[in-house]
N, C-alpha and C positions, 0 to 999 in steps of 0.2 A: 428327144429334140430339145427340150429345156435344158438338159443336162448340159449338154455343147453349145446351147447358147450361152448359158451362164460362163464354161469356162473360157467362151470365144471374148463375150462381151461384159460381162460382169465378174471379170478376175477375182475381186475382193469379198465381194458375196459368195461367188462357189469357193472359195480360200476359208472364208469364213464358216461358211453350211461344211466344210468337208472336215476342219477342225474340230467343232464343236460335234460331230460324230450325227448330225441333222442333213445332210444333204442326202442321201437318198429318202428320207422319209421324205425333204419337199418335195422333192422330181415325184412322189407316189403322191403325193397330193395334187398336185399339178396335173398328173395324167388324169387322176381320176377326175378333176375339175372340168376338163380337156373332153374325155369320154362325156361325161353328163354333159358338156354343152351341147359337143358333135350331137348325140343320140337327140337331142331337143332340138336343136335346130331342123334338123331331118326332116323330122316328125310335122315341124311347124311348114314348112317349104312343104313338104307331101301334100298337107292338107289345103295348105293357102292354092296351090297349084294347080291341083285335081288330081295328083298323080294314086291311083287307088290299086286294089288289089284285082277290080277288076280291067281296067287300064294294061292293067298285064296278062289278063287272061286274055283281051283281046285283040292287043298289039304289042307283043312284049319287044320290040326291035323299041319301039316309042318310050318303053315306059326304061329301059334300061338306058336311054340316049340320055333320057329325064331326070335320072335317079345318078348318073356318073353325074349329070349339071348340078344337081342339089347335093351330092355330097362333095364335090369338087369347090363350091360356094361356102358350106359350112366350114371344112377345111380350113379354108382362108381366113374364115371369120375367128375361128379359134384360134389359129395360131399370129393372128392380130392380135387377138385382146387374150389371152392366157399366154398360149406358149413363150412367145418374142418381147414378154413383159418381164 
């Protein structure tokens, strides 16, 4: 996603990262940045929420409606402030 943002929106930058032989290591930095946010944010929504292990033992229709909302949230959050940056 960073990738094709960069060459959507930041012609000069991905021109530059691609010359200097650095553009895939930032996009592999960025994912990974991307991944640790997502995985933490999750975690922080799960717990702030109630959504637990047992929540799915014993309504998993709830805890998965729960669990698409909170990773659907994170999502967005990440690709605000990392990916689309």
């Amino acid at each position: 996603l960073h990738k094709d943002y960069l060459l959507k929106h930041k012609k000069v930058l991905f021109t530059t990262l691609l010359t200097q032989g650095k553009l895939y290591q930032h996009c592999a930095d960025i994912e990974k940045q991307a991944r640790d946010m997502f995985d933490t944010l999750v975690e922080q929504m799960k717990k702030s929420e109630g959504v637990t292990e047992k929540l799915k033992e014993e309504n998993q229709l709830e805890w998965v409606c729960l669990m698409q909302n909170i990773e659907t949230r994170a999502r967005e959050i990440v690709c605000k402030d990392i990916i689309y940056t």
